[in-house]
C-alpha positions in Angstrom: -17.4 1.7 -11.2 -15.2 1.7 -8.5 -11.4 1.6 -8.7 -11.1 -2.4 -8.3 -13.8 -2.6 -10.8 -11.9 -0.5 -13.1 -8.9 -2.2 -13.1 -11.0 -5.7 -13.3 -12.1 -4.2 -16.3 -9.1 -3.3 -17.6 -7.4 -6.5 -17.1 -10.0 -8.0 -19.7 -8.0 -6.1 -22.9 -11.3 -3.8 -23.2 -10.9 -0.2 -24.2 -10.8 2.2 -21.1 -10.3 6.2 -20.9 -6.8 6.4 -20.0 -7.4 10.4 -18.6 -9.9 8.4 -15.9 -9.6 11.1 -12.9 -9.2 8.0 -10.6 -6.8 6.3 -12.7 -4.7 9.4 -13.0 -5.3 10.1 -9.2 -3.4 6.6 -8.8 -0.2 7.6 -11.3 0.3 10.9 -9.0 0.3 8.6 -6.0 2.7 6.0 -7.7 5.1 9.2 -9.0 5.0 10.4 -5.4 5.6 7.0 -3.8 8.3 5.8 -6.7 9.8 9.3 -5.6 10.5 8.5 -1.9 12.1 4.8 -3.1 14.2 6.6 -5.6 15.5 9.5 -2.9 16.4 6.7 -0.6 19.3 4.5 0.2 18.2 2.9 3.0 17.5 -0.8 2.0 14.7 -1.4 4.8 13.0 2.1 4.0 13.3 0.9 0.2 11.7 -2.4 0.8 8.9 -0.9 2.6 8.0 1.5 0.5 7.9 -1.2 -2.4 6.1 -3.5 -0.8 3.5 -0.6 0.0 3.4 0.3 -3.8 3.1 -2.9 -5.6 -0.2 -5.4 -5.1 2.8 -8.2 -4.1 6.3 -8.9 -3.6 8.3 -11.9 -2.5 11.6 -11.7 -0.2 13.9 -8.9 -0.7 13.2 -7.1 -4.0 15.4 -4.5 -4.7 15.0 -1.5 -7.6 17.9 1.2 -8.4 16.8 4.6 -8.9 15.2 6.2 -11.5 12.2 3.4 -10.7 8.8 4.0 -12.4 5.5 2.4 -12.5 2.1 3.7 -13.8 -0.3 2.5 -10.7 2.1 -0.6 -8.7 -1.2 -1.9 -7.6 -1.1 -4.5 -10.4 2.9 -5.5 -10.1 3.6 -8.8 -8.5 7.3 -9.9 -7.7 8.7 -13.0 -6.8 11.7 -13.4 -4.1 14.8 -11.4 -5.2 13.5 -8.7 -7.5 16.3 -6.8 -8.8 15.7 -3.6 -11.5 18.8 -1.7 -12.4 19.0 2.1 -13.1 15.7 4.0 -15.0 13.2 0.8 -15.2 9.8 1.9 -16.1 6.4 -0.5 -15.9 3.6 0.8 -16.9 0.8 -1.5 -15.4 -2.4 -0.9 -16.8 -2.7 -4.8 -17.2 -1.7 -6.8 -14.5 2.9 -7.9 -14.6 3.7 -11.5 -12.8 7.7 -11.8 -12.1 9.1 -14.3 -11.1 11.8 -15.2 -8.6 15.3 -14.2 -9.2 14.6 -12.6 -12.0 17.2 -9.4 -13.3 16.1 -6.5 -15.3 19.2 -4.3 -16.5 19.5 -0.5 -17.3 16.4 1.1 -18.7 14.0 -1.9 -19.1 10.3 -0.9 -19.9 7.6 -3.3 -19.4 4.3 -1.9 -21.0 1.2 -3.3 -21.1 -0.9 -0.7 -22.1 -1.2 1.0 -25.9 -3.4 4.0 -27.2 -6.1 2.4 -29.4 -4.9 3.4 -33.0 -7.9 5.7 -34.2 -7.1 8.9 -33.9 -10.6 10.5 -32.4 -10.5 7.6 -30.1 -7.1 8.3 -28.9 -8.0 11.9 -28.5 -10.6 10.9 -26.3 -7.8 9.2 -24.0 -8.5 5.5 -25.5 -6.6 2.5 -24.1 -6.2 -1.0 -23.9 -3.8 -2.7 -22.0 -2.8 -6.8 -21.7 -0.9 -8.3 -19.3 3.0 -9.4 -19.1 4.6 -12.2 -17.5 8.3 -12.9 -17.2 9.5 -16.4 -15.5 11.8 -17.3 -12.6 15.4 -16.8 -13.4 15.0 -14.4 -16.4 17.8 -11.6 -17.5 16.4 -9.0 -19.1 19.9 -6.9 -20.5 20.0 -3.2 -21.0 17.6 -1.0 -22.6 14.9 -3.9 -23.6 11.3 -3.0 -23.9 8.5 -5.5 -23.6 5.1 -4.7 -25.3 1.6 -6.0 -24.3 0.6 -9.6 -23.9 4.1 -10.9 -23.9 5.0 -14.1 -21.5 9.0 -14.6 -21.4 9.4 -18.4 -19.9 11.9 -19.1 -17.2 15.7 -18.5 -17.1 15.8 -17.2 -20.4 18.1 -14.1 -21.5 16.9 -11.4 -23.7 19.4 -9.1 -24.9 20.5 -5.5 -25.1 18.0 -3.5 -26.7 15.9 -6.3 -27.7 11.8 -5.3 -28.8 10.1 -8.3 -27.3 6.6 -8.3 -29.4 5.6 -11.9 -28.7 5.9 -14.5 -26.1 9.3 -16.2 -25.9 10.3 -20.0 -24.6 12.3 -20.7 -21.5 16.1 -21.6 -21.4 16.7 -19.8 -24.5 18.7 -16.7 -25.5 16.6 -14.1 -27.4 17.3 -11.0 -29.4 16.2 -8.7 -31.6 13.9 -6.2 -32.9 11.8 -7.7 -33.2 13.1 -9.9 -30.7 13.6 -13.9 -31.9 15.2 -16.8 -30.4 19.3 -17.1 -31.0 19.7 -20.3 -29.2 19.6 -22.6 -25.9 21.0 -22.1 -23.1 22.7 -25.5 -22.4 25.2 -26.8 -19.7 28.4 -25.6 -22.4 27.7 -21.9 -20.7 28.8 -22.8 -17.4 31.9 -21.5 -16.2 32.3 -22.9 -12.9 31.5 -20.2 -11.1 30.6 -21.1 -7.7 29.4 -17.6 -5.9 32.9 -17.8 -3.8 35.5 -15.7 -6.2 35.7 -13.2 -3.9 35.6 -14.2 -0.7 38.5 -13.2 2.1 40.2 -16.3 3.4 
């Protein structure tokens, strides 16, 4: 198999051998590249250098250092990315984002697991499933997202929240494991209009 087939492969939920010398040929790539975004504070140099390590990004996505990823090749972003200090994906499956969406402070997105029996672990078993999180989503600090998990639009999951299974939009989740609290209805706007701090 060649690499695309590999990761067409893995993207069905199959078992695959995570020590793959292609596969882990990719990671030292990733590390390298995630590396060079993380050293730098240049926002064009950023932006280029995440566009060249995910398979797609929308308009101006945006990740604090430490930034992570397994492979990038099977991370697509809508506009407006933004991932706070230490987020780690692992994308052995592939991870839709949407626009505008916000990850906080140590986020981890993982799609893979090591398959549970123990010689077949050894033998560098995985399987991975794929993650999707909708336009306008928060994700707070420290909240992990396991395999096969779909998170619907605008909805906020908070701080150290274990998201196991898929969540609606417009809601406000917590939890581990993580369950929905409530709506999100017109009652939480503030009347914040973007122009606070503007100079007159």
């Amino acid at each position: 198999m060649n690499l695309d087939e590999k990761f067409a492969y893995m993207a069905t939920g199959q078992p695959y051998r995570d020590t793959d010398a292609e596969l882990t040929a990719l990671r030292d790539q990733a590390t390298l590249t995630t590396n060079a975004v993380n050293a730098t504070a240049d926002p064009e140099t950023k932006e280029t250098l995440l566009r060249q390590l995910v398979g797609s990004a929308g308009r101006k996505p945006f990740v604090n250092p430490n930034f992570r990823v397994e492979f990038g090749r099977n991370i697509h972003l809508g506009d407006n990315f933004y991932a706070n200090y230490d987020c780690v994906i692992l994308d052995g499956a592939p991870i839709t984002i949407g626009s505008q969406v916000l990850l906080g402070p140590k986020v981890g997105l993982y799609t893979s697991n090591h398959l549970f029996d123990a010689t077949e672990r050894i033998r560098g078993g995985c399987i991975a499933r794929p993650i999707t999180i909708g336009d306008g989503c928060w994700l707070a600090a420290n909240v992990t997202v396991l395999p096969g998990v779909t998170i619907g639009a605008n909805t906020i999951i908070g701080g150290g929240s274990v998201v196991t299974h898929d969540i609606p939009a417009n809601v406000i989740a917590a939890g581990n494991p993580c369950q929905v609290i409530r709506p999100i209805t017109a009652a939480d706007r503030t009347g914040y209009t973007g122009a606070q701090f503007e100079l007159s």
